[in-house]
LOKOL-441091 format. One record per residue (C-alpha): x, y, z; residue number from 1. Coordinates in steps of 0.02 Angstrom, whole numbers, plus 50000, padded with zeros to 5 digits. Each point is the difference from the previous one (the first is absolute). Example, Ala and Ser with C-alpha at 12.3 -4.5 7.8 and 13.67 -1.06 7.14 Angstrom:
2
50615 49775 50390 1
50069 50172 49967 2
This chain:
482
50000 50000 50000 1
50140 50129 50063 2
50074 49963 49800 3
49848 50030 49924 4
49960 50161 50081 5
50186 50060 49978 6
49982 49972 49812 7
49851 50117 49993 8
50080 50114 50100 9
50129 49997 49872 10
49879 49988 49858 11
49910 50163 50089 12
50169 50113 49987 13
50033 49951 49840 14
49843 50058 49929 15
50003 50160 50111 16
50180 50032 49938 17
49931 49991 49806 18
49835 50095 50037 19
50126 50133 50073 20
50125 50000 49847 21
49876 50025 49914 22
49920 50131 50077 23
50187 50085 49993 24
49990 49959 49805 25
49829 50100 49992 26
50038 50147 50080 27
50187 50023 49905 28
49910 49993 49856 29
49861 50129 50073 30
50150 50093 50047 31
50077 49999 49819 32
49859 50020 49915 33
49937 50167 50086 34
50210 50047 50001 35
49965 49992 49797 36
49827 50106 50003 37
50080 50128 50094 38
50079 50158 49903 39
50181 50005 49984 40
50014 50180 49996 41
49962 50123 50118 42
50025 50194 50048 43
50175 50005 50117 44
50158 50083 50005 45
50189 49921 49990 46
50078 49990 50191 47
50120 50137 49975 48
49835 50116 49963 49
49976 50111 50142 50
49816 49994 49941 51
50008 49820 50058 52
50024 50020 50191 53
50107 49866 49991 54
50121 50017 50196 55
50098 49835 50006 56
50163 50037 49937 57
50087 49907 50131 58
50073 49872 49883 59
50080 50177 49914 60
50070 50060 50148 61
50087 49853 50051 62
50089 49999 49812 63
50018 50196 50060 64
50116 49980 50131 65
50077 49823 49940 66
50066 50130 49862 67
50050 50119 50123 68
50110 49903 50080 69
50073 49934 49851 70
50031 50178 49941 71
50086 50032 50162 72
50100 49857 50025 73
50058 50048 49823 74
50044 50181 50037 75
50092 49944 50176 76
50108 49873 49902 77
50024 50118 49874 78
50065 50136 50120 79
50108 49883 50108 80
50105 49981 49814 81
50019 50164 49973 82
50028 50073 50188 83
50041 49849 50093 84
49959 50006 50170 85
49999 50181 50064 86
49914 49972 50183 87
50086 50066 50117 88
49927 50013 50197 89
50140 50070 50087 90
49969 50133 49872 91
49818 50040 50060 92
50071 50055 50177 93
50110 50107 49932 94
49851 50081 49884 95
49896 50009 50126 96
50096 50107 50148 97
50076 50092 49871 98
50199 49928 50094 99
50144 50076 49900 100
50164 49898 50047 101
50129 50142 50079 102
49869 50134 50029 103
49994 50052 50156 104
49824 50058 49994 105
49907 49819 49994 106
49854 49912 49974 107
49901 50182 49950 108
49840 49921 49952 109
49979 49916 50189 110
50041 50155 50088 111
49884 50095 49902 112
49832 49862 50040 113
50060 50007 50165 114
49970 50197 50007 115
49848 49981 49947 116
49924 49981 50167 117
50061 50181 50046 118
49863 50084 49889 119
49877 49869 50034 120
50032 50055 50220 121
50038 50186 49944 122
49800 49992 49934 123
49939 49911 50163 124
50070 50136 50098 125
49921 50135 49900 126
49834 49925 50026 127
50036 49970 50185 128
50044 50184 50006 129
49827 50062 49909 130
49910 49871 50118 131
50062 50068 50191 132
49967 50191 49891 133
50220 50044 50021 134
49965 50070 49815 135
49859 50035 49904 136
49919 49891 49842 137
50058 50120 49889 138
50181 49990 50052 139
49959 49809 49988 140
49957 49969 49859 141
50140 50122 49915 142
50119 49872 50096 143
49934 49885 49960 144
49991 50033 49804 145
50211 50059 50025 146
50020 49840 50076 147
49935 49871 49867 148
50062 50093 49853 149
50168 49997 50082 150
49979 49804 50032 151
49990 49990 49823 152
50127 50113 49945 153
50134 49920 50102 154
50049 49874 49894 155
50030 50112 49838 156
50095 50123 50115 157
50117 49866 50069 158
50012 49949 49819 159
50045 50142 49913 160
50060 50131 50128 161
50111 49878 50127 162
50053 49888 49843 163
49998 49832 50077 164
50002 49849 49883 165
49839 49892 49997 166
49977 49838 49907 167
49840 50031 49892 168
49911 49881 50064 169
50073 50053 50200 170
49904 50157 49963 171
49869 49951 49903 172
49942 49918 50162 173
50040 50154 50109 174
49886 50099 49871 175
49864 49889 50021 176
49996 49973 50184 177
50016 50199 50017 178
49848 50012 49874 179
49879 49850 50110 180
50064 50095 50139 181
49957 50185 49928 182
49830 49933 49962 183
49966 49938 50163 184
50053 50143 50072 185
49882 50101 49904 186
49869 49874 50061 187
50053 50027 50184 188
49987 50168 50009 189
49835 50038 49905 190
49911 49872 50093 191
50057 50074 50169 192
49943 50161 49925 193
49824 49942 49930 194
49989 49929 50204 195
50060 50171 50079 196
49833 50056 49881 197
49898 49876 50070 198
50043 50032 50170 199
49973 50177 49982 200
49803 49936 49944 201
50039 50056 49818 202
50004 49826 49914 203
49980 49817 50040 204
49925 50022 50180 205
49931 49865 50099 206
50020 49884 49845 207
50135 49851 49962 208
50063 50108 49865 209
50202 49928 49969 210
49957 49856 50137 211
49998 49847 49948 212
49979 49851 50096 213
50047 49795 49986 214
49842 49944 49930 215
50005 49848 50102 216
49996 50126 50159 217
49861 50113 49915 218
49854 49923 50074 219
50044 50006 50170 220
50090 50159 50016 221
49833 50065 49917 222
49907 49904 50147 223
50126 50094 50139 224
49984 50162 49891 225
49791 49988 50042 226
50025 49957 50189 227
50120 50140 50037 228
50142 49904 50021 229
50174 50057 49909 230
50024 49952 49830 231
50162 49981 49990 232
50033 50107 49856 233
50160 50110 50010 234
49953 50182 49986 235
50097 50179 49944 236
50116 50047 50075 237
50033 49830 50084 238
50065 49907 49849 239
50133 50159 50000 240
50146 49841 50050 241
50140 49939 49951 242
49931 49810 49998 243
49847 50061 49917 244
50092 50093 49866 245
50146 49865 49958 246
49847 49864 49987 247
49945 50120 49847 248
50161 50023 49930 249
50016 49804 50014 250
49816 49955 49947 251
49970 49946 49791 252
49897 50183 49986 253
50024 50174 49948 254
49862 50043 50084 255
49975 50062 50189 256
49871 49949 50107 257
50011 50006 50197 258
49935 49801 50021 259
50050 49911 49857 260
49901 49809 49953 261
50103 49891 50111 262
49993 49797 49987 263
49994 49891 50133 264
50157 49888 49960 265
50146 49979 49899 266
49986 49860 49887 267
50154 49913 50006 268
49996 49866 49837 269
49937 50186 49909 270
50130 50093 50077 271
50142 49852 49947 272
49921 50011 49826 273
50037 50176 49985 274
50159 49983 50071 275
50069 49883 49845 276
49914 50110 49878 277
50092 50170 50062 278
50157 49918 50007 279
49996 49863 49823 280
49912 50165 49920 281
50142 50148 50040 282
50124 49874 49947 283
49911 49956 49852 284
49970 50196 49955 285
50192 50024 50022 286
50053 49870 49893 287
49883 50042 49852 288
50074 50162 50010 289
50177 49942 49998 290
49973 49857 49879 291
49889 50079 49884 292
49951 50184 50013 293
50152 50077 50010 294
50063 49910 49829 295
49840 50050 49918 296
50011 50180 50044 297
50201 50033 49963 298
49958 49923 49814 299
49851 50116 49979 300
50116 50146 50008 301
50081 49974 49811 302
49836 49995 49915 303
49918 50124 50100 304
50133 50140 49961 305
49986 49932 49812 306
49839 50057 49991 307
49937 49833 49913 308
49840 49979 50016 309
50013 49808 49954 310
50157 49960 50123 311
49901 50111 50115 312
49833 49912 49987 313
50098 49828 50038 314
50081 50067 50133 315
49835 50043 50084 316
49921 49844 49972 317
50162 49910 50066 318
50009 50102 50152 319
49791 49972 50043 320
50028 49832 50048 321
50108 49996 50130 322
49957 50177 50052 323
49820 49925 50020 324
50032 49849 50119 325
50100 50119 50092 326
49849 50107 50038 327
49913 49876 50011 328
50104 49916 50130 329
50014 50170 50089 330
49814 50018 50037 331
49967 49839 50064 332
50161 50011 50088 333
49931 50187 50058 334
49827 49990 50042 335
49968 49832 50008 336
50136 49899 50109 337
50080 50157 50082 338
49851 50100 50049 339
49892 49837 50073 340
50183 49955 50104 341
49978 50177 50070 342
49827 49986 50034 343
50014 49836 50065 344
50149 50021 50125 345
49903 50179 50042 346
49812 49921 50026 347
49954 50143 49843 348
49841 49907 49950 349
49962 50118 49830 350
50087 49894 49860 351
49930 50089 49872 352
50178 50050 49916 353
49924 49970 49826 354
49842 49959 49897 355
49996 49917 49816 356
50078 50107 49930 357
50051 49865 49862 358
49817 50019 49945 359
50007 50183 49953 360
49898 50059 49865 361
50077 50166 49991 362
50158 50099 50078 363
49905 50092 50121 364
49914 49815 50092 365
50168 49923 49981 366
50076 50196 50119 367
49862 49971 50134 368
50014 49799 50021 369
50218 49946 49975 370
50067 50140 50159 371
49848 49994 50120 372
50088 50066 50143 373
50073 50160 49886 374
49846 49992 49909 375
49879 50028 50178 376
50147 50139 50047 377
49955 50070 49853 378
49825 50025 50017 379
49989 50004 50188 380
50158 50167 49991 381
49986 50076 49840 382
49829 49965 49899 383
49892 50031 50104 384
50068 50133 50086 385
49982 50079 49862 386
49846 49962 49935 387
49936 50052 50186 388
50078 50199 49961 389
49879 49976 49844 390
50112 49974 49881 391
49975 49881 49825 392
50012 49795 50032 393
50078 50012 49821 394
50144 50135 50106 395
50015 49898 50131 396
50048 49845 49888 397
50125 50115 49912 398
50091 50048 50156 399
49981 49836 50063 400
50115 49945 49862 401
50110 50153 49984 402
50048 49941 50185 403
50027 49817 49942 404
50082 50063 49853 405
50129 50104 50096 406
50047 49864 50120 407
50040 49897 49844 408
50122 50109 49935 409
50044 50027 50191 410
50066 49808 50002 411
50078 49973 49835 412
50076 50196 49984 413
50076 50006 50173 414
50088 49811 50003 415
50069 50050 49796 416
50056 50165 50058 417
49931 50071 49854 418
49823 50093 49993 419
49929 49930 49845 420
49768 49990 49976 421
49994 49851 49907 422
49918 49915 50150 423
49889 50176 50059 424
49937 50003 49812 425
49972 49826 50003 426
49889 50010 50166 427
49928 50161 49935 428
49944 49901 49844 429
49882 49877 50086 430
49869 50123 49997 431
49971 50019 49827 432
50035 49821 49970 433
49866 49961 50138 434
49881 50092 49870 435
50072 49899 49881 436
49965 49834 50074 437
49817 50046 50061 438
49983 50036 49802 439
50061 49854 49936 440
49901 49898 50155 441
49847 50096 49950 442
50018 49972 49813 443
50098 49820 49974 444
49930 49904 50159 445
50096 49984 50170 446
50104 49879 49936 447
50110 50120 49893 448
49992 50139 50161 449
50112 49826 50110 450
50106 50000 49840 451
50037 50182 50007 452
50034 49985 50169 453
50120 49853 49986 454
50112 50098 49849 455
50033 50142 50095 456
50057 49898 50129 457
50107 49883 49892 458
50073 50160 49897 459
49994 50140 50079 460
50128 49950 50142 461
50133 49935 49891 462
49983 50156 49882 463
50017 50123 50135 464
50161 49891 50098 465
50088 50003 49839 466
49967 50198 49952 467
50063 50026 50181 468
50151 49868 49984 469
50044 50078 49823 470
50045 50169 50101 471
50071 49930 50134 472
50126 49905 49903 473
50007 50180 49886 474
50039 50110 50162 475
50127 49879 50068 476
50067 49879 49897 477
50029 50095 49826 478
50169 50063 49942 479
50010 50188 50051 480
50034 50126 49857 481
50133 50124 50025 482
């Protein structure tokens, strides 16, 4: 019996196994059949349309950047034939501190940061002084404004008038910490002033104007705030401290507050990350420089002089690469791995050092999202200051970059020795080519605006380092007539 009933069994999947094959069969041919009364043809548009809203491109970008490297692994053989190996790190200390073997006079570019801190003390006094009522605000603040534009000036009167020998790059650094440092100044002492107001029941009373808080702490200080109880929040003139003012001079910002975001810890594994990045990135700056930049802007000199404008065109396009990754480098290096260590090891809980800026669709987005902390200086100091007397937003903007234009030329002119504009003119030209790139946004699509953005990047920098190069190496390295 148990045989019998396992041969039906058997029998039974069989058939089921035919019935269902053939069922399959059916419905291919179903399948095929409809396939054929359907129309071949229909209304689209090829992939690469931009009427097709076709987005995946991924397979593209990975053939992108495989060619990338290939193109780069190509151009760092190629320039380890023809230079060698020109790294040098003992070199970079020397650069750096500006050390001249026998001069007795050394290291100029360390004793100069380390002055810093008597302006930055000499302006903390002065507001101490306007605080207790020894002098008067007006006094003040004409101290005040004799003491910043000092701070800056040192560095081109040590330069020029005591003749002490800097490495460019010793006091390229010295002109930039004496420019964060001018601008924070600045900040400092309008922001006491704009509290002096308030306290005086002219502006910003009884409000959290310039306070800002931890916004884990927010709620409950806001609970104390509506029972009475203290705050917590550091008021004028108590902030007028030493600790208080070196925390600002310290903290990722160009912008003064008296309470400042705080976090609650330091994050160690993000602290360690930042750590390696500051320290693989200055060395990697360094040696692009050495290996690559430098031999890319001594052979641009020949052709530029020529006046070719083929040999000049190819130098250009030669120096934008490396120039590029530099800068490149540089602002992650800057605002990325730099400013987060400082706010990290400080508690500073604002990262916002920079937006996407890489998605620009014209010059003036691109301005107001790569620099935020210059970029909020900006408008918090200048533009709407002025816009507040009454004044234009279109005046403003122009001032705005007269001021960025001037500290351009400030740190390329001073370092050189020689006052050249190539870098005001080419600050003073992003407003018109902001115009420009809403125009060509407006007209052509956003995509073409990013474009814009992107050439001026890639271009621009390498055009204006070799105009300035070309008369450096004219003022100092060309055979005197007699």
């Amino acid at each position: 019996m148990s045989s019998k009933s396992e041969e039906n069994a058997l029998r039974y999947r069989r058939a089921q196994s035919v019935t269902t094959a053939e069922e399959i069969t059916e419905k291919e041919k179903k399948a095929r059949k409809s396939q054929l009364d359907k129309p071949i043809h229909k209304p689209r548009d090829s992939l690469f349309s931009w009427s097709s809203e076709f987005t995946d491109f991924t397979g593209l970008v990975n053939w992108g950047f495989l060619m990338l490297t290939v193109g780069g692994l190509r151009l760092c053989l190629e320039n380890f034939i023809k230079y060698g190996i020109r790294v040098n790190p003992f070199e970079w200390i020397i650069v750096l501190t500006g050390y001249h073997e026998g001069d007795s006079r050394q290291y100029p570019s360390v004793i100069l940061l380390i002055f810093s801190v008597v302006p930055a003390v000499l302006a903390l006094l002065i507001e101490k002084a306007i605080a207790v009522e020894i002098i008067s605000p007006k006094i003040g603040v004409s101290l005040q404004v004799f003491n910043i534009v000092a701070e800056i000036c040192l560095p081109v009167i040590v330069l020029y008038i005591k003749g002490l020998e800097f490495s460019f790059v010793g006091i390229t650094t010295v002109c930039l910490i004496y420019l964060v440092l001018f601008l924070k100044l600045w900040s400092y002492v309008q922001t006491n002033h704009w509290c002096r107001q308030g306290k005086r029941g002219k502006q910003y009373q009884n409000t959290l104007r310039r306070q800002s808080l931890s916004a884990p702490n927010w709620k409950s200080i806001e609970d104390e705030k509506a029972e009475g109880k203290s705050s917590g929040l550091v008021k004028y003139p108590d902030n007028l401290n030493l600790k208080d003012l070196f925390y600002f001079l310290l903290a990722p910002t160009l912008c003064y507050e008296l309470n400042f975001p705080r976090t609650t810890r330091i994050r160690k594994r993000f602290l360690i990350k930042r750590i390696i990045e500051v320290v693989f990135g200055v060395n990697l700056v360094l040696a692009l420089f050495q290996q690559w930049m430098i031999p890319s802007v001594t052979n641009a000199v020949d052709p530029f002089s020529q006046m070719s404008v083929i040999k000049i065109t190819e130098r250009l396009l030669k120096l934008a690469v490396p120039n590029h990754l530099i800068w490149l480098c540089l602002f992650y290096l800057s605002f990325h791995s730099f400013l987060n260590l400082m706010g990290e090891l400080l508690h500073f809980a604002d990262r916002s050092f920079y937006n996407d800026w890489w998605n620009a669709n014209n010059i003036a987005v691109f301005w107001s999202t790569w620099n935020m902390p210059v970029h909020m200086w900006a408008v918090r100091h200048v533009y709407i200051p002025i816009t507040g007397l009454g004044f234009s937003k279109a005046l403003a903007s122009i001032v705005v970059f007269f001021i960025s234009a001037f500290f351009h030329e400030y740190l390329v002119s001073v370092p050189l020795q020689m006052f050249r504009i190539w870098a005001f003119l080419g600050m003073m030209a992003q407003p018109p080519l902001s115009v420009i790139s809403k125009l060509v946004e407006k007209k052509l699509g956003a995509r073409w605006g990013n474009i814009i953005v992107w050439s001026s990047l890639i271009l621009g920098q390498p055009l204006a380092i070799m105009m300035y190069y070309h008369d450096y190496a004219l003022l100092h390295f060309a055979p005197k007539q007699q």
